[in-house]
C-alpha positions in Angstrom: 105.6 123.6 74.9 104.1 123.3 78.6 107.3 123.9 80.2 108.1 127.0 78.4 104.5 128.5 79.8 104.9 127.0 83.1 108.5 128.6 83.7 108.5 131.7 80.9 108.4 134.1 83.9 111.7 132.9 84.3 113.3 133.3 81.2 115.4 136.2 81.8 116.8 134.3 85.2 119.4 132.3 85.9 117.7 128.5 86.5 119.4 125.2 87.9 117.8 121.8 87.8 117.5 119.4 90.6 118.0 115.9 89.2 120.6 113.4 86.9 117.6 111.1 85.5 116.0 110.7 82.1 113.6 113.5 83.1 116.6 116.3 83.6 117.2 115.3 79.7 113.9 115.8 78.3 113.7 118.9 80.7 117.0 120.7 79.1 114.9 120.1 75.7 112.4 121.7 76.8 114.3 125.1 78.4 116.3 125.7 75.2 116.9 129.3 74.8 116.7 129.0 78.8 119.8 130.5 81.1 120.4 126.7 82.8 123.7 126.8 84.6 124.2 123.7 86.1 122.4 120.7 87.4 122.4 119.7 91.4 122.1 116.3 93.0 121.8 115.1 96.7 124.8 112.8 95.8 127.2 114.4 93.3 128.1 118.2 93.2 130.9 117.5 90.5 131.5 116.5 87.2 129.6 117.2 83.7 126.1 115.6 82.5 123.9 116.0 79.5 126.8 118.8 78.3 126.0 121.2 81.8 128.4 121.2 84.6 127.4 119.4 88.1 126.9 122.2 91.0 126.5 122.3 94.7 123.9 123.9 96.0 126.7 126.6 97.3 127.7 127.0 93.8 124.3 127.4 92.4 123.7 130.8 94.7 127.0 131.7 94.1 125.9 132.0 90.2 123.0 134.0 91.6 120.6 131.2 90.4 116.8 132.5 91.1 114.6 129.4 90.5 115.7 126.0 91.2 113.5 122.8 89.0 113.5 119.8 90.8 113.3 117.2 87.6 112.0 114.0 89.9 108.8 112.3 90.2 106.4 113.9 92.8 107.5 111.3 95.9 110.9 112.1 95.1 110.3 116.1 95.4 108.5 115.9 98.7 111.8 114.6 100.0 114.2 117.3 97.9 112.3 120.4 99.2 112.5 118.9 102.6 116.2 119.4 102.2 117.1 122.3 100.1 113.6 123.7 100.8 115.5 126.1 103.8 118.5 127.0 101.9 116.3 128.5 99.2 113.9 130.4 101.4 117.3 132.0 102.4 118.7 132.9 99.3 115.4 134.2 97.8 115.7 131.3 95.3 111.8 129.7 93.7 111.2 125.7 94.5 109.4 124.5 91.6 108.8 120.9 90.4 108.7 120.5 86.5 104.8 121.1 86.5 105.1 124.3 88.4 104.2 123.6 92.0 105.7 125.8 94.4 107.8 122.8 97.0 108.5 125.4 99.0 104.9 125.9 100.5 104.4 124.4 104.2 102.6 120.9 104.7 102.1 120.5 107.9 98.9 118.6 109.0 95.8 120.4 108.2 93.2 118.3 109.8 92.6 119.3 113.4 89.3 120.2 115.8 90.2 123.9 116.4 87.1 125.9 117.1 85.1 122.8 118.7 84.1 122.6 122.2 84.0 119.5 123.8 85.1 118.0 127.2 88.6 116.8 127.9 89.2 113.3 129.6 90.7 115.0 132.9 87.4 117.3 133.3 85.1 113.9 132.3 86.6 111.8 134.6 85.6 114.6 137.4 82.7 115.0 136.4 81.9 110.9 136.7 83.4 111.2 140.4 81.3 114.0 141.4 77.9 111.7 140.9 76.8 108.3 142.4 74.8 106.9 139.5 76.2 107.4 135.2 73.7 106.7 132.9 74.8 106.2 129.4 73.4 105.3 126.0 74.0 102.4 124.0 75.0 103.7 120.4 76.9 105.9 119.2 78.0 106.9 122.6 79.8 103.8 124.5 79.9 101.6 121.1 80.3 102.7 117.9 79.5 100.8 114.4 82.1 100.5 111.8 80.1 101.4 109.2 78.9 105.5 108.3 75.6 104.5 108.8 72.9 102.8 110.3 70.5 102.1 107.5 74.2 100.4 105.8 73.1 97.2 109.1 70.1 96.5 106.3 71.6 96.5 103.6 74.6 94.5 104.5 72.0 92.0 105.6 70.5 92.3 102.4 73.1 90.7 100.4 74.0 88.1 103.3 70.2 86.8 102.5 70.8 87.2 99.0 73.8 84.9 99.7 71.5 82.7 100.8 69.7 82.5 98.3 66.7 84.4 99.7 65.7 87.3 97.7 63.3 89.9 99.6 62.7 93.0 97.0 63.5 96.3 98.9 64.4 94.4 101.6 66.0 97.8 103.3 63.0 99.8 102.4 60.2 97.2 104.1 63.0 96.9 107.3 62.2 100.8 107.7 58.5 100.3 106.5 58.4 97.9 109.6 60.1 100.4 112.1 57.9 103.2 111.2 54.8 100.7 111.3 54.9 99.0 114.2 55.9 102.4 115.7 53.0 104.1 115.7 51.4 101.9 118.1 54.4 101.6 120.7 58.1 101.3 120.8 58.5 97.7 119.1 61.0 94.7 119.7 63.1 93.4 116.4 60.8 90.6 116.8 57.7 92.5 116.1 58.9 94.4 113.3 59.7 91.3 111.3 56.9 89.6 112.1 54.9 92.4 110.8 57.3 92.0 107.2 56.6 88.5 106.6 53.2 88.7 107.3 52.6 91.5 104.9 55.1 90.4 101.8 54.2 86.8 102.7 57.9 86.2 102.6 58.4 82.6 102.8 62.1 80.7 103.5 62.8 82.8 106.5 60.9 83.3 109.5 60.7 86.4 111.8 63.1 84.5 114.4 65.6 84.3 111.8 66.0 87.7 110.9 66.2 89.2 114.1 69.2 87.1 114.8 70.6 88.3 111.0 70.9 91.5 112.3 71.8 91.2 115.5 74.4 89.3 114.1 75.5 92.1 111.6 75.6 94.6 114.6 77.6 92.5 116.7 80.5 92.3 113.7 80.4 96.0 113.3 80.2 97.3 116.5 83.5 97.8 118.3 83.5 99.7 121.9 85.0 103.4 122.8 87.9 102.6 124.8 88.6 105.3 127.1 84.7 106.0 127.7 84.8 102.0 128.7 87.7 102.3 130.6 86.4 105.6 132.7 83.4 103.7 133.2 84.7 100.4 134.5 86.9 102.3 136.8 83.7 104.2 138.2 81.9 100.8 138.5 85.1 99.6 140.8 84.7 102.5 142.8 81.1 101.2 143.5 79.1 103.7 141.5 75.9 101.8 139.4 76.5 102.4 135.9 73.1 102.0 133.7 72.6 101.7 129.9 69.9 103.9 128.8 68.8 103.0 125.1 66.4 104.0 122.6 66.7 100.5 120.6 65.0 97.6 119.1 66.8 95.2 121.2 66.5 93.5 124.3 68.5 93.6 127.2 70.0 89.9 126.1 71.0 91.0 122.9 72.4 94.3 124.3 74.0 92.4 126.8 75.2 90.1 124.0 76.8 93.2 122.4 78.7 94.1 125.4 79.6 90.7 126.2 81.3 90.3 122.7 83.2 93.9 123.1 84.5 92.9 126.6 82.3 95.5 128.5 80.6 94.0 132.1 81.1 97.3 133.8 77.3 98.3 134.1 74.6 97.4 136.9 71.4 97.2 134.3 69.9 97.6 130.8 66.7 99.9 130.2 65.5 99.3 126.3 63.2 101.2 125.2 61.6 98.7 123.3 61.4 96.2 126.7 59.7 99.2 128.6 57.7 100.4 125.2 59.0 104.2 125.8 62.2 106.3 124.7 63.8 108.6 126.3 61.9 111.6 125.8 59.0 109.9 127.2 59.3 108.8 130.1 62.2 105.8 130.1 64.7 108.0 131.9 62.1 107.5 134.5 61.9 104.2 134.8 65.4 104.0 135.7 65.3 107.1 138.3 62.5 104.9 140.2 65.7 102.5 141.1 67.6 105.2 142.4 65.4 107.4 144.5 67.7 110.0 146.0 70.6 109.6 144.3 72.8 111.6 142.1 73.0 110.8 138.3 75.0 112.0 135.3 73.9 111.0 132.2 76.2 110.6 129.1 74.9 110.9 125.5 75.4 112.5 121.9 72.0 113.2 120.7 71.0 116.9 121.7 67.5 116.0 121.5 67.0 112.4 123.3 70.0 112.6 125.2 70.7 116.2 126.7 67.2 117.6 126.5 65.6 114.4 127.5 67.8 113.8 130.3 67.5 117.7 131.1 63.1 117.4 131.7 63.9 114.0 133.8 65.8 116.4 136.0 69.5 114.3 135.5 72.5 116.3 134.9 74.3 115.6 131.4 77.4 115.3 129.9 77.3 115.4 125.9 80.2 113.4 124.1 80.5 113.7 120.2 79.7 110.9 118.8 82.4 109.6 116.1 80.4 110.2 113.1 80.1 114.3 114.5 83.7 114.5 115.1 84.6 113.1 111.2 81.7 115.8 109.9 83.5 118.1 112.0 86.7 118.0 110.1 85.0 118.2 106.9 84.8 114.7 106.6 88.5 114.4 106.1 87.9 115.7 102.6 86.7 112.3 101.7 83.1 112.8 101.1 83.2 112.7 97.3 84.4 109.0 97.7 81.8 107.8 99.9 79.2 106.9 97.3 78.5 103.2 97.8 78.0 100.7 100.5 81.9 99.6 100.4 82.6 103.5 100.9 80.6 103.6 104.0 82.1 100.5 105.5 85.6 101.4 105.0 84.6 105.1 105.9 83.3 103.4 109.3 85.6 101.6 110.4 88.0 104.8 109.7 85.9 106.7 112.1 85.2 104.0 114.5 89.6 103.9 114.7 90.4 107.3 114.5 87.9 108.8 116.3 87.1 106.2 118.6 87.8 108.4 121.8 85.2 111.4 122.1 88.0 113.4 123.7 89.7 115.3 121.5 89.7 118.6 122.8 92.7 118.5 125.0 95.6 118.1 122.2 97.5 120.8 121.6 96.1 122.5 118.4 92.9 119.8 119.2 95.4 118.2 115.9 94.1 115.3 115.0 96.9 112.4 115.3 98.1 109.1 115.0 99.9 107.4 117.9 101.3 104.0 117.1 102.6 102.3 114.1 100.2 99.8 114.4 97.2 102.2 113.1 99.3 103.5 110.6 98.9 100.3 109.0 95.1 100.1 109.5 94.0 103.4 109.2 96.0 105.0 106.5 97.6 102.0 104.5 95.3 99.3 105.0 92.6 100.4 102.3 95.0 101.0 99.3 97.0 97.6 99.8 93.6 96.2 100.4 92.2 97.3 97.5 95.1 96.3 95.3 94.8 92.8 96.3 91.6 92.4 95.9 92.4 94.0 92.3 95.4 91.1 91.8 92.8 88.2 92.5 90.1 89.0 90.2 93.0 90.1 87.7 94.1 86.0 87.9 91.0 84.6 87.8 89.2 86.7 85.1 93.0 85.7 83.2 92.7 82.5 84.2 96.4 82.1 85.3 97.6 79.5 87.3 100.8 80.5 89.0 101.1 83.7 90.9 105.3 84.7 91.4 105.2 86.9 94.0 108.5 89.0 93.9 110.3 89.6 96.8 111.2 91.4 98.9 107.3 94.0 98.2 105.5 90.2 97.8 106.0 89.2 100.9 103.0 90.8 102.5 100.8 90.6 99.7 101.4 86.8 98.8 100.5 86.3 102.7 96.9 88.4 102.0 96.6 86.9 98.4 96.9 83.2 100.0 93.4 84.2 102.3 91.9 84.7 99.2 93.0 82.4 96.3 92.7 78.5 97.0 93.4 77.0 93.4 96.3 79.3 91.9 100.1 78.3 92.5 101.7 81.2 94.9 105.0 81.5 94.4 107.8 83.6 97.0 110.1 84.4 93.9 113.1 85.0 95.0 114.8 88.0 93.0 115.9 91.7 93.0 117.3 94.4 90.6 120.4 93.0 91.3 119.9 89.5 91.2 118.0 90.0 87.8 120.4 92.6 86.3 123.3 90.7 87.1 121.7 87.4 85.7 120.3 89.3 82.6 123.1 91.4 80.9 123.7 90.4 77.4 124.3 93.4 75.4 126.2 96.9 75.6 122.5 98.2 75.5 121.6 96.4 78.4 125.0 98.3 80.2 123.8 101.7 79.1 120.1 100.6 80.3 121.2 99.8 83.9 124.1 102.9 83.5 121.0 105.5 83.1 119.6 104.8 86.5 122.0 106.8 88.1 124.0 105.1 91.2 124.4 107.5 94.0 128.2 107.0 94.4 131.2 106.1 92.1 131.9 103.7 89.3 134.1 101.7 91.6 131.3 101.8 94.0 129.0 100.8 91.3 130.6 97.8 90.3 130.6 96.8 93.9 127.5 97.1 95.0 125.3 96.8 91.8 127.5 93.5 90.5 129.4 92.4 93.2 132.3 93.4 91.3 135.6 94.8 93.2 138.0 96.6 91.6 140.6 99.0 92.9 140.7 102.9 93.1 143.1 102.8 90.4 141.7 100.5 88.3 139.0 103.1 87.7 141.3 105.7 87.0 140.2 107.7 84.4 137.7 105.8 83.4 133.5 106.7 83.8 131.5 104.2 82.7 129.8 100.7 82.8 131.3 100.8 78.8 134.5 100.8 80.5 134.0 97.1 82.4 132.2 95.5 79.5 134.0 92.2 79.4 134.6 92.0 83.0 130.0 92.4 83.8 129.3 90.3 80.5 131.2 87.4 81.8 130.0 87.5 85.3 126.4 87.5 83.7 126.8 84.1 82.2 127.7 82.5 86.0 125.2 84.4 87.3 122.4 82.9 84.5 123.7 79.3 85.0 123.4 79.8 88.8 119.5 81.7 88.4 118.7 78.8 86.1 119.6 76.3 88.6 117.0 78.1 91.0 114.6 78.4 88.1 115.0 74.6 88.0 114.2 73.7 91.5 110.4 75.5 91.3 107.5 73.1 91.1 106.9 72.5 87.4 104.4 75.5 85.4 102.3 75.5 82.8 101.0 78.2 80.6 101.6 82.0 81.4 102.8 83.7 84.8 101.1 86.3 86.6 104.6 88.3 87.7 103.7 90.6 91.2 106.1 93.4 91.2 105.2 96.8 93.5 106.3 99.7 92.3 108.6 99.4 89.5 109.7 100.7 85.7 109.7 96.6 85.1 113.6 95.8 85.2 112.8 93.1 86.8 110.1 91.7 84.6 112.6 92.3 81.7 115.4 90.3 82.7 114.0 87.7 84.2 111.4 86.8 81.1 115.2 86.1 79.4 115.2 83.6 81.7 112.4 81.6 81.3 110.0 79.8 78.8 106.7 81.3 80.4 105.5 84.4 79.2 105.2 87.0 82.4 102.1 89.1 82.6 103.3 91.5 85.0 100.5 92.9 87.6 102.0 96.4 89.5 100.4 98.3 91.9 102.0 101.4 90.0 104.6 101.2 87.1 106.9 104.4 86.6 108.2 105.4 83.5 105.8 103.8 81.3 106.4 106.0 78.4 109.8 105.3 79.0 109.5 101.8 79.4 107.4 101.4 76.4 109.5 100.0 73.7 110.2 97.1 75.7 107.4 95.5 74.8 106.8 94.2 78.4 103.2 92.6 79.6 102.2 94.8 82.7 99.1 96.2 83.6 99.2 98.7 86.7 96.5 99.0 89.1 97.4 102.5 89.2 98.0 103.9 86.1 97.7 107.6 86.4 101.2 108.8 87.2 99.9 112.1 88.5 98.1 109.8 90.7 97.8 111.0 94.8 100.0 107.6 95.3 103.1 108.6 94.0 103.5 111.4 96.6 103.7 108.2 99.3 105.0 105.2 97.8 107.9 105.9 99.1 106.2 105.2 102.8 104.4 101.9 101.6 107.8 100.3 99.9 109.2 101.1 103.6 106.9 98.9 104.9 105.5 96.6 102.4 108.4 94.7 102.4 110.5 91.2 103.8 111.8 90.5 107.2 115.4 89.7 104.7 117.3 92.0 103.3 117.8 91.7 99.3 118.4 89.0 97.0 122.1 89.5 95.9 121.7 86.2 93.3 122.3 82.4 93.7 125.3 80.3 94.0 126.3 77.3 91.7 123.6 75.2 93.3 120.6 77.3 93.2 120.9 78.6 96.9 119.9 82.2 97.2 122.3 84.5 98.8 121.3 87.4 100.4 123.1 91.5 100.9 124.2 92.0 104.4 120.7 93.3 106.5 121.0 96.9 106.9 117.8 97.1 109.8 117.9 97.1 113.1 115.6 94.6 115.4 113.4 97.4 116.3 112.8 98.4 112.7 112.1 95.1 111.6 109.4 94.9 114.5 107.8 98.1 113.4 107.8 97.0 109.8 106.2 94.3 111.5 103.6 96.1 113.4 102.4 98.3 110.7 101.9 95.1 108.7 99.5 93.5 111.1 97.9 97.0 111.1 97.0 96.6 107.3 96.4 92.3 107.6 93.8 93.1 110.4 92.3 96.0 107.9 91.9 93.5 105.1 90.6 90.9 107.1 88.0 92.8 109.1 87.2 94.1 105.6 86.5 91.2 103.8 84.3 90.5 107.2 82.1 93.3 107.1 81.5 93.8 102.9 79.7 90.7 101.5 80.5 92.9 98.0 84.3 92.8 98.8 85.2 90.8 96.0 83.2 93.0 93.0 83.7 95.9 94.9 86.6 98.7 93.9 87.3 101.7 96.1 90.2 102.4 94.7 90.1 106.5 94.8 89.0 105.6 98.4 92.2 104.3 99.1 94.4 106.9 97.0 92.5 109.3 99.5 93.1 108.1 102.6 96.9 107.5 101.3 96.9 111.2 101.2 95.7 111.4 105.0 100.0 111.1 105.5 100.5 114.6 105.4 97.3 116.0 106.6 97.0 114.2 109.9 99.8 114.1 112.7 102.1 111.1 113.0 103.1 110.6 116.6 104.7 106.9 116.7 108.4 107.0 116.5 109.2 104.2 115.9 107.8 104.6 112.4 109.4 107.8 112.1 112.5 106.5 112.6 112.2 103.9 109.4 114.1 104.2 106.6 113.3 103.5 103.0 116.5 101.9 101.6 117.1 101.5 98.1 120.4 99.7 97.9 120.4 99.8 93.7 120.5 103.5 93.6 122.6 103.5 96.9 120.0 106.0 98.4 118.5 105.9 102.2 115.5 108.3 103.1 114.2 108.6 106.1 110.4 107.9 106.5 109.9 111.2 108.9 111.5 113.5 105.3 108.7 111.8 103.6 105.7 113.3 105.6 
């Protein structure tokens, strides 16, 4: 048995378990012979379950209890060592979930710039107001591209022609052929290096014209400014300093200007192209621009050691380097995403990660040079965009390759993704279905099986409680006396049911008419919902999850889901805790519907300014998928989704700053549990 070799060092010891669910059940199986003493919950520290007694924490070090399993699913056990995590480094007792992991072990945010050298924006800025003229290069230095690469420019335009119906074999091989080519002879325009590619394939459809303005076009979609390097600048500029770009580059000082026009930047005095004056930088362009300013000071700001500093260096400027974005994200170890930037999609999501995160080149200032994350906003775009991205991409080709026609979005988790669905989908019926756990459980009951299904998802709280909050209910303290189960109310919950079926019905009724099978969106979710509300209805449900739990569990109900995630051990279950915090409705629950269909709703437990950073973090992620869909002409065959799991992961390994999202809460009213988004980190 895996258990018994995972915890036999620990047979001679004294061991409580962390947990009430299913899992605590199949755990005790698994530990016979074992010295388990009690079981311990966040919620209940009395009372008897599965024939052990219920402990406090006090209790269990009292009984000189040396290890400690926390029976829970891995998001679940990030938050439980967060709270008991101290009291057991106190009492010498082990942390272990039920695969062995030590919970006890530190996770503060690994990812940081320790060791690098760099400038700090205080010592820049006095460096700019110690010179009279800043010269500056174009890429990679005040503008970044949000995309790893620059080859990537081609072959994004590759498939935009292809798009078009023109097919050019190798096209991003002959677009380098043609750079080296016309190189030899001088620096070349885009112009010339096209017109020497159609003359030599004797590419017809296109003409040379075209293609330059094809990929000037792709640049100026990917390429996004450096804020605080723009802002020094246009202050400098105020201040009456002449601020030149400096650029080894194909373009010409319109399309350059084009670039900066479309990024907001008019801070500069001139452009000097390489290609314009047919010389780069190491050979004789920085000169061209000194003849403008005989006498005067100038600083020149770049990232490339050879064209920039050295170059600058023998025209006799002084230099400032600045890492470009791309230098800084190899300087972390590329986050520890390399292994999932294999394809084109990669690189474009891996840009416009670096072209975010490390859009300021100073980074050397922060305490621990940590890397970090300031607003709530970016938290959306940088570290949950990609995974809800990718799921919905999932979702729509799911529908179409099924060829369903109605989409029920569940609420309250469907209410972002119907909205990023709808940019996609045109044809399918998008439904805002209005239900809940307790809207469908109350409506759903039928049986005394059904009562000891719901009873095994533990409420936090007490049967009088229970009956309350779960079914709406009330009874009196002594109407529970001396009674401890759902068993107990049978008649009472069975009766409800049928008022609350008649009442769903009459909602069911009021939907535009169906045909054929549903696709039924539910997030994360054993598929409760799914269950009781296919009693409800004619249509079959084919249920689409990002991530069903319990699927072994859940198997003999014979439901239709297919996960996106299916993987339980996957890196998303250590954080969906975070994304159901967020991917979610600006209402609170769905409580059920009254005798004419109307939906009634729990009382909202959020404040304004919680709802506002829900809010922001959900323009963060629709500003990710759009600006996605944008850049990847591939987007809709294209699946990253290890990308996203990875970058998921980049929770707990990069700093969190904002808050505001701190201070959100994940509420689950059904199990009567709040946790705070900060314990989930």
């Amino acid at each position: 048995m895996e258990q018994n070799r995972v915890f036999q060092a620990y047979q001679d010891d004294k061991i409580a378990i962390y947990g009430l669910s299913p899992l605590t059940a199949a755990l005790l199986k698994q530990l016979d012979g074992y010295q388990v003493v009690g079981l311990l919950d966040g919620y209940q520290d009395s009372g008897t379950l599965y024939s052990k007694p219920i402990l406090s924490i006090e209790e269990a070090a009292a009984k000189d209890v040396r290890l400690i399993i926390v029976a829970a699913r891995p998001e679940s056990c990030k938050v439980i060592a967060k709270r008991i995590g101290g009291f057991c480094k106190e009492h010498s007792i082990e942390l272990l979930d039920i695969r062995g992991k030590d919970l006890r072990t530190s996770k503060n945010p690994s990812y940081c710039l320790k060791g690098v050298s760099g400038p700090s924006k205080e010592y820049f800025q006095n460096l700019v107001d110690n010179f009279e003229v800043i010269s500056v290069d174009f890429f990679d230095t005040l503008m970044m591209r949000r995309t790893l690469l620059p080859t990537d420019v081609f072959e994004i335009m590759d498939l935009r022609l292809k798009q078009r119906g023109i097919e050019i074999k190798d096209f991003p091989k002959k677009r380098l052929e043609g750079e080296k080519e016309q190189g030899k002879q001088t620096v070349p325009t885009l112009l010339e290096i096209y017109g020497y590619i159609v003359k030599r394939y004797s590419i017809v459809g296109i003409q040379p014209e075209d293609l330059v303005q094809l990929e000037w076009e792709t640049d100026r979609e990917l390429a996004v400014c450096r804020k605080e390097l723009c802002t020094i600048l246009e202050k400098a500029y105020a201040q009456g300093k002449l601020i030149y770009i400096v650029s080894d580059t194909f373009y010409t000082k319109p399309q350059l200007a084009a670039l900066l026009e479309q990024c907001g930047f008019h801070s500069y005095t001139d452009i000097f192209p390489s290609c314009e004056y047919r010389t780069v930088k190491t050979q004789g362009l920085f000169e061209k621009m000194l003849e403008r300013i005989p006498g005067k000071s100038c600083l020149h700001i770049g990232d490339s050691i050879d064209a920039d500093v050295a170059g600058a260096r023998r025209s006799g400027l002084a230099v400032c380097q600045l890492y470009s974005g791309l230098e800084l994200f190899e300087k972390t170890g590329y986050l520890g995403l390399w292994e999932e930037i294999y394809s084109l999609s990669s690189r474009i999501q891996a840009g416009m990660l670096v072209a975010s995160l490390f859009n300021s080149p100073f980074q050397f200032e922060e305490p621990g040079q940590l890397l970090h994350i300031d607003d709530a906003y970016d938290v959306g775009y940088l570290i949950l965009g990609p995974i809800i991205t990718g799921f919905v991409i999932w979702l729509y080709r799911q529908v179409r390759e099924q060829k369903l026609k109605t989409v029920w979005f569940c609420a309250r988790d469907g209410h972002l993704i119907k909205k990023l669905y709808e940019q996609l989908a045109v044809s399918e019926k998008s439904v805002y279905f209005l239900t809940s756990r307790f809207a469908a459980i109350r409506a759903g009951l039928e049986t005394e099986e059904d009562l000891r299904y719901v009873e095994e998802m533990r409420f936090s709280g007490s049967l009088q409680e229970q009956l309350r909050e779960r079914f709406g209910i009330t009874v009196s303290h002594k109407d529970c006396e001396g009674k401890s189960s759902l068993m107990d109310f049978k008649e009472e919950l069975l009766n409800a049911a049928e008022v609350h079926r008649r009442n769903y019905q009459t909602y069911l009724q009021g939907l535009e008419p169906m045909e054929g099978d549903l696709a039924f969106f539910d997030f994360v979710a054993r598929g409760t919902v799914q269950m009781y509300i296919q009693r409800l209805t004619k249509h079959h449900l084919r249920g689409f999850y990002f991530s069903q739990l319990d699927r072994d569990y859940m198997h003999e109900k014979n439901l239709d889901i297919r996960p996106f995630y299916e993987k339980e051990n996957s890196g998303i279950y250590q954080n969906f805790y975070v994304l159901e915090a967020v991917v979610t409705a600006p209402h609170p629950p769905v409580l059920g519907f009254d005798a004419q269909g109307s939906v009634m709703y729990a009382q909202e437990t959020r404040s304004p300014e919680e709802l506002a950073c829900i809010q922001w973090v959900q323009d963060g992620i629709s500003d990710y998928f759009q600006s996605y869909r944008k850049l990847n002409p591939t987007w809709e065959t294209a699946e990253e989704k290890n990308w996203g799991e990875a970058v998921l992961s980049l929770l707990s390994k990069i700093e969190i700053r904002s808050k505001a999202f701190l201070s959100l809460k994940d509420e689950d009213p059904f199990f009567n549990r709040t946790t705070d988004v900060a314990e989930l980190l």
